[in-house]
N, C-alpha and C positions, 0 to 999 in steps of 0.2 A: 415644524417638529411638534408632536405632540405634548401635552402634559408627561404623558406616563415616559415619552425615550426622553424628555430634558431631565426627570428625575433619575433614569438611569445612567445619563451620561453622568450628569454630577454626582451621581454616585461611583462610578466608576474613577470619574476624579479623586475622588477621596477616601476612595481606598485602592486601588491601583498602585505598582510599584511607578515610579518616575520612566522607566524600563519597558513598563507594558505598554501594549499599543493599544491605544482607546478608541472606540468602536467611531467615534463621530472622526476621527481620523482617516478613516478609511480612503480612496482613493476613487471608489466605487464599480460599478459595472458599466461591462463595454455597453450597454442597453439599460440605459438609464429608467427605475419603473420607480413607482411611486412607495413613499417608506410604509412601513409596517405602522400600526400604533402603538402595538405594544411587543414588538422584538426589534434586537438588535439588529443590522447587518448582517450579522457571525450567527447569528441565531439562526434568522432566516436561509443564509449558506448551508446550516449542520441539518435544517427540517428538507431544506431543497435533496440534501446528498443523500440520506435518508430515506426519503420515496422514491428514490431512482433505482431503474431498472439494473445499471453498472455496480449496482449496491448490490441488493441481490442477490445477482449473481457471483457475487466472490464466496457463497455458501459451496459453490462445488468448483470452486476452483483453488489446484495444489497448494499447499504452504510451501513445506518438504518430501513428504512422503506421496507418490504418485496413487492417486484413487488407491487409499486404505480398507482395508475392508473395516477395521474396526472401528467405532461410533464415536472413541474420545482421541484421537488424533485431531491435532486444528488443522484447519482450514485457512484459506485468504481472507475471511470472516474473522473467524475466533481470533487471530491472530493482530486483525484491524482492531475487535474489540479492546484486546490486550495491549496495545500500545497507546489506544485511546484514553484506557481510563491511569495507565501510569504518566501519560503526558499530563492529563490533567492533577493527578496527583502533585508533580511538581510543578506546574503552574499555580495551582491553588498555594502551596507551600511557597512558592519566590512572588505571592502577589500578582501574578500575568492574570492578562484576560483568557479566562477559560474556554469562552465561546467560541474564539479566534481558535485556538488552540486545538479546541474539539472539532471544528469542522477541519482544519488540515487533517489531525488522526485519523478521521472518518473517511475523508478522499484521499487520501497517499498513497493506496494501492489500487483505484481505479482503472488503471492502465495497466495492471495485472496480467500479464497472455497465462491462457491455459498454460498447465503443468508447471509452474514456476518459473526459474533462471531457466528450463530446458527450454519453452516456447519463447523465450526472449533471445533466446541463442540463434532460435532459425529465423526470427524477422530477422537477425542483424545480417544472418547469411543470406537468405533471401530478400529482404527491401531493401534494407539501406545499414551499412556497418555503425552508423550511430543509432540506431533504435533504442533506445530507454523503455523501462515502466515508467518513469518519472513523466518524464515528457510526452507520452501514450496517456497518459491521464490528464494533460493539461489536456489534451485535443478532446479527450472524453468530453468534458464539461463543458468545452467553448465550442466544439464541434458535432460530437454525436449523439450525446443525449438527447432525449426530448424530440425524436423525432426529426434529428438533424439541426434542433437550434440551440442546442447547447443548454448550461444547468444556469449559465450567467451567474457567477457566482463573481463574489469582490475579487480584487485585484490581489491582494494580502492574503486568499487562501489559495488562488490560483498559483501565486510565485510560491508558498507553503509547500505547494504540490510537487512543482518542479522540483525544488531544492531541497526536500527530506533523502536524498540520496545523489551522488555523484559529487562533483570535486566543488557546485558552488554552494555559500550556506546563504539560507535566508536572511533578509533585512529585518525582520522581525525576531523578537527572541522565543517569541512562539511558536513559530516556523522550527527554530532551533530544536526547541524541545522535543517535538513530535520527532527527530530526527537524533535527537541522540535515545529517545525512548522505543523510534522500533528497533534500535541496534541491543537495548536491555530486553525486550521482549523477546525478540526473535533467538536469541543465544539463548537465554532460559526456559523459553517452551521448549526450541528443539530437542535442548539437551532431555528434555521430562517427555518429548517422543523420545527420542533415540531408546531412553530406558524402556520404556513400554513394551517398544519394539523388542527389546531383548539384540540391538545393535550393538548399545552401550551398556557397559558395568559402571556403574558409582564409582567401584574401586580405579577404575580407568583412566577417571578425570585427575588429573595430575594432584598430589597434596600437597604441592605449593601453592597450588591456584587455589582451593579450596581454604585452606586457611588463612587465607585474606579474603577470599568473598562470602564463605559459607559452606555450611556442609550440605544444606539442603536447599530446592526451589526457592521456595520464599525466603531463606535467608538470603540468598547470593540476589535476587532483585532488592528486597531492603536495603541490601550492604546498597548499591549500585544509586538506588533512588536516593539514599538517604547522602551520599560522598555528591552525588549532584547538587542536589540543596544546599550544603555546606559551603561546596567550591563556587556557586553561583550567586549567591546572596549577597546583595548590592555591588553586582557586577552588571556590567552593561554587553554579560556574553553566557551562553553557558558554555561550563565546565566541568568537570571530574576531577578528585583528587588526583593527584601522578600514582600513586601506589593502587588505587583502585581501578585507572586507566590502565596501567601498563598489564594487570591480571583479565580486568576485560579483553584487553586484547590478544593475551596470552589464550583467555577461556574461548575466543572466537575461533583463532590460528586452528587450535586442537581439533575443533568442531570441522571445520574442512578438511583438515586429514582425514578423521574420523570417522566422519558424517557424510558431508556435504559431496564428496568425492571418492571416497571409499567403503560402501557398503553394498549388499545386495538388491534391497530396495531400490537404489540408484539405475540398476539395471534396466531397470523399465524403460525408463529417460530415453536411450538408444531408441527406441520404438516411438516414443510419443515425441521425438525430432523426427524420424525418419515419416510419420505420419502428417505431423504438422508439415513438413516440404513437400508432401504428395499433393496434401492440400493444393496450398499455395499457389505449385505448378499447376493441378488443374486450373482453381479458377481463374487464374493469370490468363490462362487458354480460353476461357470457357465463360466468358464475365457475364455474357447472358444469364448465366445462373446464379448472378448474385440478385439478393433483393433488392430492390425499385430504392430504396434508401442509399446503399452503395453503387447503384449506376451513374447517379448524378456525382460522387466523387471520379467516379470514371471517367466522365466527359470532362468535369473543373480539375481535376489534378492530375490522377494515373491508373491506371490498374494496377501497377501494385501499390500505390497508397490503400486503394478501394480494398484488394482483396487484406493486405496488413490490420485494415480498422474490421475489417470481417473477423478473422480468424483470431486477432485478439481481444476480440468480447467476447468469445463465446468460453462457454466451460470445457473443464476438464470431457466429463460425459455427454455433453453435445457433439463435442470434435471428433470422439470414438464413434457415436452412434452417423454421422453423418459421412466419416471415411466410412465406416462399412456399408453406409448404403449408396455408396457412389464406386466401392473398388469391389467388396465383397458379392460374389453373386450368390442371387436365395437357389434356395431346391426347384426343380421346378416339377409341378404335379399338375396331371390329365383331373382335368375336373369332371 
């Protein structure tokens, strides 16, 4: 270990909660490479996630609203961003390691399928009924980036990745975070699209819920970040007050009636699953047409594994451009 990471580690030592996971802790990668001089593990994981292509790409892929025409709706991006820096918010505030912290934020939506929950609807119909984001993005990192060799990232952001969503939580409290803060994110952009949209009225959102979290955006995430910190501080978990718990989850509830299930925008969705299974079924048929990247999933695992890790990298506006030039036929003109 170099000079510069022994004085980070001990520095870390000593100011670190007992709680946070310290970086020489780590467990490491499946492809053991030689350390950095001067970055951490977590560091080098958040620069690794960062210049990948599956990064990137979450700039045109759905949050909520299916391909927006308007410029300030978020994105699988904006949205990453946004639970990145409130996770690190409350890490910095409970003492955690941020680094650790910042690279799950930055990978937890990796395994994003175009159009949101709707393209996670039809791998589970068409591949296999357990399909995750979650677990689509471990495989991202270990399996498809880079050319097929994965982003090799620690162990500690890879299980981060898994467990920011479904029934298990992470071993880490940083893990934690990133997963109670895309749950604060994602309720309070939505609700700031839905208004935008002109779906939601302010006056709508119920004022019992509002007078416990806030009348506006940024109140109702302060109220949210700040009852985290409070309930969490030297705890060996994180937490949420019960009264500011039980209104977040009141303000979520609303959101799915509301929102997430009932509006016209939704509409779309019908269309971008029935595309997405068009897909699918072609190339399942037709796997010669996948790229030389997914054929060797072809022969090692299955064609619909191959054609699944296809369809969900790609974007919102690839999947449209690529069904129409595989279903749709052009004009045809005498030259």
């Amino acid at each position: 270990m170099s000079d510069f990471l022994t004085a980070l580690a001990a520095r870390e030592e000593s100011t670190l909660s007992p709680y946070a996971f310290k970086s020489v802790n780590t467990a490491g990668r499946e492809v053991p490479c030689t350390p950095c001089a001067f970055r951490t593990e977590f560091q080098r994981d958040r620069d690794r996630i960062i210049h990948s292509q599956s990064f990137r790409r979450l700039m045109y892929k759905t949050q909520v609203f299916l391909a927006p025409a308007g410029d300030h709706y978020r994105t699988r991006l904006t949205h990453t961003l946004e639970v990145t820096q409130i996770a690190r918010t409350i890490a910095r505030a409970l003492a955690l390691n941020e680094d650790l912290t910042e690279a799950i934020g930055l990978a937890h939506d990796l395994g994003h399928t175009p159009f949101g929950h709707a393209g996670e609807t039809v791998m589970r119909q068409c591949f296999d009924p357990a399909f995750s984001h979650n677990m689509q993005g471990v495989r991202v990192v270990t399996r498809l980036e880079n050319n097929g060799n994965g982003l090799n990232l620690t162990a500690e952001v890879r299980e981060g990745i898994a467990c920011h969503s479904g029934p298990n939580l992470s071993k880490t409290l940083e893990g934690r975070v990133v997963r109670i803060s895309d749950r604060i994110a994602y309720i309070n952009h939505d609700i700031d699209d839905a208004l935008r949209a002109g779906i939601l009225q302010h006056e709508e959102i119920p004022a019992a819920i509002r007078a416990v979290l806030g009348q506006t955006h940024g109140a109702r995430i302060d109220t949210m970040v700040s009852s985290v910190v409070r309930a969490s501080m030297g705890q060996a978990d994180i937490l949420m007050e019960p009264e500011i718990w039980e209104a977040t989850d009141e303000l979520r509830d609303f959101l799915f009636c509301r929102v997430y299930r009932d509006n016209a925008a939704k509409d779309e969705e019908v269309k971008a699953k029935e595309m997405l299974a068009g897909l699918f079924d072609y190339f399942e048929n037709h796997t010669e047409r996948l790229p030389l990247d997914y054929l060797e999933i072809v022969s090692h695992e299955s064609a619909g594994r191959a054609v699944c890790d296809y369809l969900s990298g790609m974007t919102d506006r690839y999947a449209i451009e690529l069904y129409r030039e595989i279903f749709i036929p052009e004009v045809w003109r005498v030259k």
